[in-house]
Phi, psi and omega in degrees: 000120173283345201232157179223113173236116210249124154270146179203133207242163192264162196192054191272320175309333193085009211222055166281328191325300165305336156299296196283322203265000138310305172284002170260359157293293168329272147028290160315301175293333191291317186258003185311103166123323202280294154249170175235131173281123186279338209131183177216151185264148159201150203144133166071033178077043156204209248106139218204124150306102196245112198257131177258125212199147181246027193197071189290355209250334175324287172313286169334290149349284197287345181233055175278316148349284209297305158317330180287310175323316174314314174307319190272008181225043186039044174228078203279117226270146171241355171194164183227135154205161203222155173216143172282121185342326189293319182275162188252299213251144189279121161304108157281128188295310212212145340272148164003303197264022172303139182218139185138210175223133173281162178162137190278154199278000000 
């Protein structure tokens, strides 16, 4: 798998842990075969997904819903972004108007 594709979600309460590791069960099933979801970070107001993958935007397409849905359990999502293992700096998927340099917390 060539790619690292991070979702990343907001978390100034701190208190996501439980909420990301439910949506990475999902996730985990949602992809079976396709990517392998590695884990998750959390820290400094965000929490972050971490998906290893050879099709970020592929992956990204199928579990995107499933991230929007996530919102409706306050686990609000704030980027989708991807890199090559190789690489430092991050592609953002989603959203479109993203504006800044993505980066994990």
């Amino acid at each position: 798998m060539n790619y690292q594709l991070v979702i990343q979600f907001e978390d100034e309460a701190g208190d996501a842990l439980e909420k990301i590791e439910a949506l990475e069960d999902e996730l985990i099933e949602l992809l079976d075969g396709m990517a392998e979801v590695d884990g998750h970070e959390i820290g400094s107001g965000t929490a972050n997904i971490i998906i290893h993958t050879d099709k970020p935007k592929k992956v990204w397409e199928k579990v995107e819903a499933t991230v929007e849905k996530a919102a409706e359990d306050d686990l609000v999502a704030v980027a989708a972004a991807y890199r090559p293992f190789d690489a430092e700096d991050y592609t953002v998927l989603w959203p479109t108007d993203y504006e800044g340099e993505f980066e994990m917390s």
